[in-house]
C-alpha positions in Angstrom: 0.0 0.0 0.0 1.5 3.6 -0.9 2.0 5.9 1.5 0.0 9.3 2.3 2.1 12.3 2.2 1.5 15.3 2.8 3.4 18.2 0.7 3.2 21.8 1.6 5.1 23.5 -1.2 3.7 26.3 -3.5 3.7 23.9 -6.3 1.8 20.9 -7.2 3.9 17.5 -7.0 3.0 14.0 -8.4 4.7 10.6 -7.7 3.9 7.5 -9.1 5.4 5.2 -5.5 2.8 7.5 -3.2 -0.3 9.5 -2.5 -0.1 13.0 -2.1 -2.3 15.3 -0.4 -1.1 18.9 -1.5 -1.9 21.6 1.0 0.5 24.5 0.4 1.3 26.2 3.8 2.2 29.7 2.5 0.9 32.0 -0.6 2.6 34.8 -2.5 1.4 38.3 -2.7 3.1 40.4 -5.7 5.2 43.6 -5.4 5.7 46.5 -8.3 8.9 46.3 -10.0 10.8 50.0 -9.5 11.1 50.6 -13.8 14.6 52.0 -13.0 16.1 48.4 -12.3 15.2 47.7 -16.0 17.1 50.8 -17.3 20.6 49.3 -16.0 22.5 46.2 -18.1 23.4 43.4 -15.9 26.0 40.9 -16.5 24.1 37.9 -14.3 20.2 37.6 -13.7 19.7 34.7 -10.6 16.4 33.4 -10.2 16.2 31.0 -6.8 13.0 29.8 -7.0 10.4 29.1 -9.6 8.3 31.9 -8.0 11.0 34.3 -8.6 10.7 33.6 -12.0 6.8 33.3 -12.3 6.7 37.1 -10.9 9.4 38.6 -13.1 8.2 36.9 -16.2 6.1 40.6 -17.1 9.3 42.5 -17.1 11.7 39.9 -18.3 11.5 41.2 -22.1 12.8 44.9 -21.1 15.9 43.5 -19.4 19.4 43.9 -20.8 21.4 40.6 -19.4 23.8 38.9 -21.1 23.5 35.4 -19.1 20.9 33.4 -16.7 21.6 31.7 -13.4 19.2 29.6 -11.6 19.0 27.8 -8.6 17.3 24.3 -9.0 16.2 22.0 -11.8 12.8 22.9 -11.1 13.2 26.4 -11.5 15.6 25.7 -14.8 12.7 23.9 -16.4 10.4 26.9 -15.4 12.1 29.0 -17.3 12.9 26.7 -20.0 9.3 26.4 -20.2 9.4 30.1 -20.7 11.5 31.2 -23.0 14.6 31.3 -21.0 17.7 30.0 -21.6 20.1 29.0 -18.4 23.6 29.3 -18.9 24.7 28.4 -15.2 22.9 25.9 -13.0 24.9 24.2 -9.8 24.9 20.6 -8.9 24.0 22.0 -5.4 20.3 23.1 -5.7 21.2 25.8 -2.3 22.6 29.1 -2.0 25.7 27.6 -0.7 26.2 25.2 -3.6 25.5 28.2 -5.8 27.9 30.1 -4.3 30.6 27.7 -4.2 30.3 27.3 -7.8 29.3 30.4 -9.1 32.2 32.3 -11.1 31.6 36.1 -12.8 33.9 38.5 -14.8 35.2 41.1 -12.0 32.7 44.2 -11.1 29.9 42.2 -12.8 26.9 43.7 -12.7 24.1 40.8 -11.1 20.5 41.5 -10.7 18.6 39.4 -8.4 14.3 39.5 -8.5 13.1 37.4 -4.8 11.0 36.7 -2.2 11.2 39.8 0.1 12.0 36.4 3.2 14.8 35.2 1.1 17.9 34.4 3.3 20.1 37.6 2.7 23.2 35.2 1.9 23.5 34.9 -1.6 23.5 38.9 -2.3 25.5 39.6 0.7 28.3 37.2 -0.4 28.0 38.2 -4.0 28.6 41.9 -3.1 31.9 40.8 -0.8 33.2 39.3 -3.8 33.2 43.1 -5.5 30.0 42.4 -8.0 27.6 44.9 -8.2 24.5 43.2 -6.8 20.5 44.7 -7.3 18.4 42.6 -5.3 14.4 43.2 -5.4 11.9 42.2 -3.5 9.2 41.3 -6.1 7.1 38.9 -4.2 6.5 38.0 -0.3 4.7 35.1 1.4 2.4 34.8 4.0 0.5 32.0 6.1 -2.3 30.4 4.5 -4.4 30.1 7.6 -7.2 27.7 6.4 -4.1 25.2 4.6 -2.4 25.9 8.6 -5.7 24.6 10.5 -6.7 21.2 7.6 -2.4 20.4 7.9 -2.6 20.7 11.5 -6.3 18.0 11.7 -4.2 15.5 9.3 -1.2 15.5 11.2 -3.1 15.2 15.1 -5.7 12.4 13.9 -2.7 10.6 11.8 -4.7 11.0 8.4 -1.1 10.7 6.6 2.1 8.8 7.1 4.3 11.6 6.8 4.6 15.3 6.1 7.4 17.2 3.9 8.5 20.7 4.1 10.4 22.8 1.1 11.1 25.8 2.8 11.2 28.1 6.2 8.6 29.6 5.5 6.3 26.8 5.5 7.8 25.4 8.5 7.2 29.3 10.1 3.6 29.4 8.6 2.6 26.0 10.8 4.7 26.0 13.6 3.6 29.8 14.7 0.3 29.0 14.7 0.2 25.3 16.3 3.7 25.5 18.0 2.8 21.4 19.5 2.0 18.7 17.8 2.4 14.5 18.4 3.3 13.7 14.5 7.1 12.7 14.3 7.3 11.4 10.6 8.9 14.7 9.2 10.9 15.1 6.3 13.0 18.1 4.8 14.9 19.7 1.6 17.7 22.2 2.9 19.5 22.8 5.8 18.0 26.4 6.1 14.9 24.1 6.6 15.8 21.4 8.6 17.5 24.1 10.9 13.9 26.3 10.7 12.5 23.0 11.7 14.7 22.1 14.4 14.0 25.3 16.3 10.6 24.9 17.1 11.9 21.6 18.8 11.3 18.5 16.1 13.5 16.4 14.3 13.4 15.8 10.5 14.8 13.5 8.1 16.5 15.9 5.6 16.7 14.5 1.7 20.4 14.5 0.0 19.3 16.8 -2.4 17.6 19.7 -2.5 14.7 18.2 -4.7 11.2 16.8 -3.9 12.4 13.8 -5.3 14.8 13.3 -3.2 12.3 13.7 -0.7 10.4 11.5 -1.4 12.9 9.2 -2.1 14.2 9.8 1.5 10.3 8.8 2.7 10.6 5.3 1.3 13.9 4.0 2.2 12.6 5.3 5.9 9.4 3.7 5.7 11.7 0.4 4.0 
């Protein structure tokens, strides 16, 4: 029999070795793009996340960039999907593997659209390095309270056999709200995660890559 999972990412998910229940913990809420970031040529444009993309799609055709970065083979296809070509994509889907890996001429000028939550990391580091980084906030997330109360039901009258989380912000969005709970079968993509995860007190098997996938992957050679 497969088991029930419970997924909590933005996105939609299938798998053909289990069931998912998709209840995304968080929702995104759009900001304006300032025009005058489109009137400078960048070097580098970085997308992290397939939302990142998603919200600069509108304004992608008036930007001057000579290359694409992405974080993520999800977030590669996305813009495949699109239009856009990647030229750099780590092995590492995290801002550490990018980073690691990531090389640019000197005083290159990077532009980076985000999540106004996303971990300061990548730009800070970026800008040490001596590029000239634009990082904007195009997009934030918040709870999605009735997603928060159903996840929380599943999880306390043991309606699934386990429950994943892809980001911080979905850990944030559950754990705020219902800081206890009796489910132990938790399972996580990234250490910013994991870490998120472990400080509202609960352990979590974290997946060797940063992919749902691997996730899930992670899920049945627990359960094996």
């Amino acid at each position: 029999m497969k088991p029930t999972v419970l997924m909590t990412q933005t996105h939609a998910f299938q798998h053909r070795a289990v069931d998912i229940v998709h209840l995304p913990l968080v929702a995104t809420i759009g900001y304006p793009l300032e025009r005058a970031v489109l009137d400078i040529s960048y070097d580098w444009l970085i997308f992290s996340s397939k939302n990142a993309v998603a919200y600069f799609l509108p304004y992608y055709p008036y930007v001057d960039v000579k290359y694409i970065a992405v974080i993520g083979e999800k977030t590669q296809a996305y813009c495949e999907k699109h239009g856009i070509a990647v030229d750099f994509i780590p092995d590492d889907y995290s801002q550490e593997g990018f980073l690691e890996r990531f090389e640019a001429e000197q005083h290159a000028r990077i532009l980076i659209p985000s999540s106004a939550k996303a971990r300061p990391k990548l730009a800070q580091t970026l800008s040490a390095r001596g590029y000239h980084v634009t990082k904007v906030d195009l997009y934030n997330t918040v709870a999605h309270q009735e997603n928060v109360q159903k996840v929380y039901e599943l999880l306390e009258t043991h309606q699934v056999d386990a429950i994943t989380f892809a980001s911080a912000s979905a850990v944030r969005a559950l754990f705020d709200t219902y800081p206890h709970s009796t489910f132990d079968q938790m399972f996580t993509i990234g250490q910013q995660t994991y870490r998120t995860l472990k400080s509202y007190g609960y352990e979590s098997s974290l997946a060797r890559q940063q992919t749902l996938d691997a996730m899930i992957e992670k899920i049945l050679e627990k359960r094996s």
